[in-house]
C-alpha positions as CSV (number, residue, x, y, z in Angstrom):
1,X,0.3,36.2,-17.2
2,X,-1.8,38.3,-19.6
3,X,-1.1,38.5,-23.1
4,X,-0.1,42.4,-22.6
5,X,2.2,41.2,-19.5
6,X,4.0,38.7,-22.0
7,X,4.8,41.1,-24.7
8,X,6.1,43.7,-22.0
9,X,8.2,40.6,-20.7
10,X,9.3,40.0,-24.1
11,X,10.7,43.8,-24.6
12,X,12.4,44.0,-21.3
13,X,14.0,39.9,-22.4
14,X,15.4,41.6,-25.6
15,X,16.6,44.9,-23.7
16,X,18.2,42.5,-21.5
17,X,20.2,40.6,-24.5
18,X,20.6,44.5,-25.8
19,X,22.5,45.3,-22.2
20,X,24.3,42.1,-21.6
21,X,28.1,40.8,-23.0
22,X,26.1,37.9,-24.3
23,X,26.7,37.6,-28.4
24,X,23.7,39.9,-30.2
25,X,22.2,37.0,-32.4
26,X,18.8,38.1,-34.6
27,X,15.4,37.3,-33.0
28,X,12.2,35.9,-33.9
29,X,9.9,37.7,-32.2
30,X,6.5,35.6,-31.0
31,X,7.1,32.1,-31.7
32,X,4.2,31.4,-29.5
33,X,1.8,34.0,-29.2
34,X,0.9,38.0,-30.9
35,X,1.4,41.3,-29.6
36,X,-1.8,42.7,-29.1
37,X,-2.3,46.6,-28.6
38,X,-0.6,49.1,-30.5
39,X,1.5,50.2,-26.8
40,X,2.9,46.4,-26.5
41,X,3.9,46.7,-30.1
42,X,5.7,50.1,-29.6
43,X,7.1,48.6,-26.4
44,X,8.7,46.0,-28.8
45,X,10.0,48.3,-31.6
46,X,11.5,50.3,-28.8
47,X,13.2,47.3,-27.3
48,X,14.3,46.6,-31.1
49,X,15.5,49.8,-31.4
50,X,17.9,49.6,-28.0
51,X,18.9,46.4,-29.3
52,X,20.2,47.5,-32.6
53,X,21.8,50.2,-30.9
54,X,24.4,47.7,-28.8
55,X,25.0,45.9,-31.8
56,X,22.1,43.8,-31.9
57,X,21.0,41.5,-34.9
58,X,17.7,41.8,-36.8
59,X,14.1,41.1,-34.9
60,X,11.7,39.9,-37.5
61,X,8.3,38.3,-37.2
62,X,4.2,37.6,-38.3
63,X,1.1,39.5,-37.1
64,X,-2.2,38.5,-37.5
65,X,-3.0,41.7,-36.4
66,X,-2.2,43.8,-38.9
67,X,-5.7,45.2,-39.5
68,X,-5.6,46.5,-35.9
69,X,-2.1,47.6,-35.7
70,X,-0.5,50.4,-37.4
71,X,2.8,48.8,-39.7
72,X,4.5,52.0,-38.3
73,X,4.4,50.8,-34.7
74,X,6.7,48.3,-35.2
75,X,9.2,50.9,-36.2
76,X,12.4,48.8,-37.3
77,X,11.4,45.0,-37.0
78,X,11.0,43.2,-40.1
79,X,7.3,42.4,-39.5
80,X,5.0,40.3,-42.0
81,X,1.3,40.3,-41.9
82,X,0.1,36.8,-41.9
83,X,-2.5,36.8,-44.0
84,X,-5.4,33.8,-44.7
85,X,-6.2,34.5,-48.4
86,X,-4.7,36.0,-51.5
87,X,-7.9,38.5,-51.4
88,X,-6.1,40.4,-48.5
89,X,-2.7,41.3,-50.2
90,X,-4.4,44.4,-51.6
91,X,-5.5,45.8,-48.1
92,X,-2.2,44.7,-46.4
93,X,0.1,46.3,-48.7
94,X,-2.3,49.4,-48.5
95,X,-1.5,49.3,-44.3
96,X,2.4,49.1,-45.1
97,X,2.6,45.3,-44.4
98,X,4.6,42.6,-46.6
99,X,2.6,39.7,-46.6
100,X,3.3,36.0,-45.6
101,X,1.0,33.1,-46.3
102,X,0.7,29.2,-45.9
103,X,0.0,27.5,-49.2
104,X,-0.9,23.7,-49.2
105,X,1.5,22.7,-51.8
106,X,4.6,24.1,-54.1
107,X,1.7,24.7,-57.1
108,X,-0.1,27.0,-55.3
109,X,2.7,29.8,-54.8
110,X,1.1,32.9,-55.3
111,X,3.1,35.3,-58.1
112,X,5.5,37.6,-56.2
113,X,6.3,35.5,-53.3
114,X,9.0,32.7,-52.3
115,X,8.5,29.6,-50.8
116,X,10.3,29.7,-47.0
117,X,14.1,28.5,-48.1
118,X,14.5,26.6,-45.3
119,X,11.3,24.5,-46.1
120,X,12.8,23.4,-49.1
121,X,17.0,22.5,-48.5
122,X,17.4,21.0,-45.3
123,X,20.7,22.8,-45.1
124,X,19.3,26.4,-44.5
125,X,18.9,28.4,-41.6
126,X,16.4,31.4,-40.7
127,X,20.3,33.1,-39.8
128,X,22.0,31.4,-43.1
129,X,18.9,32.4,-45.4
130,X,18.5,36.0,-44.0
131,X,14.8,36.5,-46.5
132,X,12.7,36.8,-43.4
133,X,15.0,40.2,-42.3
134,X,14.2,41.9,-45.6
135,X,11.4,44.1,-45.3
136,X,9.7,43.5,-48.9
137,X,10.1,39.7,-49.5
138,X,6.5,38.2,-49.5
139,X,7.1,34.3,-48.4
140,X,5.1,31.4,-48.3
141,X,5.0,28.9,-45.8
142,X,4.7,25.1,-46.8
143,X,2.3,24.0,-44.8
144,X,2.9,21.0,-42.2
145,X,1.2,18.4,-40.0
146,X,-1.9,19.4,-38.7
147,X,-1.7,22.7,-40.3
148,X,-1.6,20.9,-43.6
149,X,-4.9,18.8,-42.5
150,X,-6.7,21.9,-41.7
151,X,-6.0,24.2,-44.6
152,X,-6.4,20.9,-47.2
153,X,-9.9,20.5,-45.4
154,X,-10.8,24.0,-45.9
155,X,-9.2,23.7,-49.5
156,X,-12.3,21.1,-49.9
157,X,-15.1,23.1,-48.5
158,X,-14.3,25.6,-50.9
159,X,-14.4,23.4,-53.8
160,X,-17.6,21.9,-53.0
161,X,-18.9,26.1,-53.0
């Protein structure tokens, strides 16, 4: 299945939910893989958009893709762009986008944005915490096992500059 294939899968999955009895429970969108054309994208907020409609919770997600996609394809999700550096904030917020990060360690929080809740208390949820769903909340990610190896090696290289 092509990457295009999937996303169009993934907005006739979430139509599906929209159009069943099932309970509407919010969605992370992607949690393997990216939209990756502006049509998939609008195929997604339109899917959003029917599930909201029939009572639907919030879709939020990341894009890495924010410099090729327009924010205002995504019509209602709560979408971050994930972003590698604090150097891009500027440009992302210029596109629409809230940005989201990892950051090594707790000291390295950039001004302006929270650490992911649910990183930090063991006893919150993505559906208790709720930050994700609001459209202007810039969050940090902690990061984690080989994640955390790659960005404290890169760290290093930096230093060495």
């Amino acid at each position: 299945m092509s990457p295009e294939e999937m996303v169009f899968f993934e907005a006739r999955e979430i139509i599906s939910c929209a159009l069943s009895r099932r309970e509407k429970l919010p969605i992370r969108l992607h949690t393997v893989g990216e939209t990756v054309t502006v049509a998939t994208t609008k195929a997604l907020a339109e899917a959003e958009r029917i599930y909201r409609e029939n009572g639907g919770g919030p879709l939020w997600g990341y894009t890495h893709r924010w410099r090729e996609i327009p924010r205002s394809a995504w019509g209602g999700i709560s979408i971050r762009a994930s972003i590698e550096s604090v150097d891009d904030i500027p440009c992302v917020e210029s596109r629409g986008y809230t940005p989201a990060l990892v950051i090594p360690n707790e000291e390295s929080l950039p001004k302006g944005f929270r650490i992911c809740p649910a990183q930090l208390k063991p006893e919150v949820t993505c559906t208790s915490c709720k930050l994700c769903w609001k459209e202007k909340a810039k969050i940090a990610f902690l990061a984690h096992g080989r994640q955390k190896r790659k960005l404290s090696e890169k760290l290093k290289g930096m230093k060495k500059k």
